[in-house]
N, C-alpha and C positions, 0 to 999 in steps of 0.2 A: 258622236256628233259634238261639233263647238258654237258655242254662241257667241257673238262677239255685238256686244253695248256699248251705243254710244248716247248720252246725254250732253248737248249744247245747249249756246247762249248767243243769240244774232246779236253784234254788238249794238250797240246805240250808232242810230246815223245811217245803218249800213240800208241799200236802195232796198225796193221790193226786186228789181229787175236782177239786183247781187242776191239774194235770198233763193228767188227761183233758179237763177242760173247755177248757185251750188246742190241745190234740192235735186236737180235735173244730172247734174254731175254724178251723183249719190247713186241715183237709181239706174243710169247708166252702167254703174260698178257689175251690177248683175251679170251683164251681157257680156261685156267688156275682159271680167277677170274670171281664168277657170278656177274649175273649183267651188264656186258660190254657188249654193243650193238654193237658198233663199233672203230677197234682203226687201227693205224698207225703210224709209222713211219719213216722217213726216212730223208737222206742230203738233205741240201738246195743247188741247184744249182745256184743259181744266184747270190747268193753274197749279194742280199738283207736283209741278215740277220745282218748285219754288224757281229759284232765277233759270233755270236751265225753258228752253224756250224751244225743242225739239228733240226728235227723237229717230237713232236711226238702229238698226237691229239685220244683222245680215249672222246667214248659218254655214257650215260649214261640216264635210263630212269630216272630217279630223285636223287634228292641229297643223300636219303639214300644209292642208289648203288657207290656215289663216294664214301661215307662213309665206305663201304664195301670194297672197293676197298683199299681204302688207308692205314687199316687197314689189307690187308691180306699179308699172309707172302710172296705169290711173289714177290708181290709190293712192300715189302719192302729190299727184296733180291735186287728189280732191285735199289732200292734209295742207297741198298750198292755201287752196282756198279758203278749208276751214280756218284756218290763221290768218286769212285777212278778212272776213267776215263775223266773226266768232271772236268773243270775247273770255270763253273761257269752256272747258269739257269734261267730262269724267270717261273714264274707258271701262269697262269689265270685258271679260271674256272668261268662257267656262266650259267643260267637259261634261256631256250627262248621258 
């Protein structure tokens, strides 16, 4: 299995109606792209993210379906979006 992390940052400014409509993009991915076993996401309520201001988390039966994933043009719709909304993100991905 692969886990693939993603921690963002809604920029300053950006609308609530820009916010939902990338959230909604996000969880779309599921559906959308094979291969995705499980994904989510959503705001960080605690503040423990320091600047990072949400959180999306999608799983993956092996690396070829991240590959698949990352390559397809939802997912790449959404990294449009993330770059005009978002201010900045960190990636992990991992095998367990």
């Amino acid at each position: 299995m692969v886990d693939h992390l993603v921690l963002f940052a809604v920029r300053e400014g950006a609308s609530a109606a820009e916010v939902e409509d990338l959230l909604d993009s996000i969880r779309g991915l599921k559906d959308e792209v094979p291969g995705v076993v499980d994904l989510s996401v959503g705001k960080d309520f605690t503040g423990r993210a320091g600047e990072y201001t949400h959180a999306l988390f999608a799983r993956f039966e092996d690396a070829a379906g991240l590959q698949v994933y990352m390559g397809h043009p939802a997912h790449l719709a959404v990294v449009e979006k993330l770059g005009a909304v978002t201010s900045g993100r960190i990636v992990a991905d991992y095998e367990f």
